[in-house]
C-alpha positions as semicolon CSV with decimal commas, in nm:
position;residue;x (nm);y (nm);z (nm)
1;X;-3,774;9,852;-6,807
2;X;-3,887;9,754;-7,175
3;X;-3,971;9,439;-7,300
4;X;-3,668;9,428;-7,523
5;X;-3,430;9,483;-7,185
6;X;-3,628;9,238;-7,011
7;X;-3,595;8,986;-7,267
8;X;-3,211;9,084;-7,283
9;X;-3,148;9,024;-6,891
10;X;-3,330;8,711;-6,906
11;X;-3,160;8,578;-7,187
12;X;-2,802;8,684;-7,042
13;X;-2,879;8,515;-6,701
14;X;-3,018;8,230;-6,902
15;X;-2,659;8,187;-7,053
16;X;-2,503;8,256;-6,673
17;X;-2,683;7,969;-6,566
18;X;-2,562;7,781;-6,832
19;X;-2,212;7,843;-6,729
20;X;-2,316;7,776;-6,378
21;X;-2,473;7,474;-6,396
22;X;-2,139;7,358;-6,655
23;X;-1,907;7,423;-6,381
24;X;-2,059;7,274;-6,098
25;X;-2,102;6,972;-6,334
26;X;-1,695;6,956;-6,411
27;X;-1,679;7,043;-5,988
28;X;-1,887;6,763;-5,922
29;X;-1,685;6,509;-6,191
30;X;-1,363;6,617;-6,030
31;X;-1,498;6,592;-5,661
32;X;-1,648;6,249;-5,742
33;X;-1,270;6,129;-5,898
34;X;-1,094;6,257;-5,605
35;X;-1,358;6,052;-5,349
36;X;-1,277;5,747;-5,576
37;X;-0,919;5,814;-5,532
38;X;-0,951;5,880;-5,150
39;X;-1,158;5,515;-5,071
40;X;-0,883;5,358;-5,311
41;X;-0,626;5,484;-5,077
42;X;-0,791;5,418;-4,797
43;X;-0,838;5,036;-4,900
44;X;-0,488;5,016;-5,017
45;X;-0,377;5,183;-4,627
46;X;-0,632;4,908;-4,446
47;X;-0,438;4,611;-4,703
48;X;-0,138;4,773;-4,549
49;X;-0,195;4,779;-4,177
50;X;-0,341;4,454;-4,182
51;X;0,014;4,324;-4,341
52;X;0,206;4,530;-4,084
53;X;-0,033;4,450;-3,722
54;X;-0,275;4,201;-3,863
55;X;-0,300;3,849;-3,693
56;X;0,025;3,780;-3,778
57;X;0,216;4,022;-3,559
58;X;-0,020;3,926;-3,291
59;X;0,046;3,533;-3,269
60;X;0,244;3,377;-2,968
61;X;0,539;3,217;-2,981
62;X;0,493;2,819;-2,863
63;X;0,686;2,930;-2,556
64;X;0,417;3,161;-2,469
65;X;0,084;2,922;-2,461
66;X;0,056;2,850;-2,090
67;X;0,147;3,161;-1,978
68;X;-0,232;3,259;-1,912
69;X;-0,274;2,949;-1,730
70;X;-0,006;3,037;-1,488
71;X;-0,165;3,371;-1,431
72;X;-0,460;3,211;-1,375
73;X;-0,287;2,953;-1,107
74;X;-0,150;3,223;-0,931
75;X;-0,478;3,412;-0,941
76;X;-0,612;3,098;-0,757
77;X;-0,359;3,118;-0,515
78;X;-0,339;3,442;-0,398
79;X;-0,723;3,402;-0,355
């Protein structure tokens, strides 16, 4: 190959790296606004879950505080 071809190739991949590295910059922008998206979601679905199963859900009814002692009674007596 001549100079002048050689110079041409590297000039044309020069520009396809250009390109390259342009769209795998956009790529990365849009990968990095869907990852913000996802961990917003993913907050919003913990805020959620909490509100639905938290603590709240799980409390016991004043009724329902000496039922472990009984268990624990009759645990004592079948021993």
């Amino acid at each position: 190959m001549s100079i002048a071809a050689l110079r041409e190739e590297n000039e044309r991949l020069k520009a396809l790296l250009a390109q390259t590295q342009a769209a795998l910059s956009e790529h990365q922008g849009a990968l990095a606004a869907s990852e913000e998206a996802r961990r917003r979601l993913e907050v919003i679905l913990g805020e959620l879950r909490r509100e639905k199963f938290g603590a709240k859900s799980e409390k016991l009814r004043p009724d329902q505080y000496h039922l472990p002692l009984e268990d624990v009674e009759i645990a004592q007596g079948i021993l």
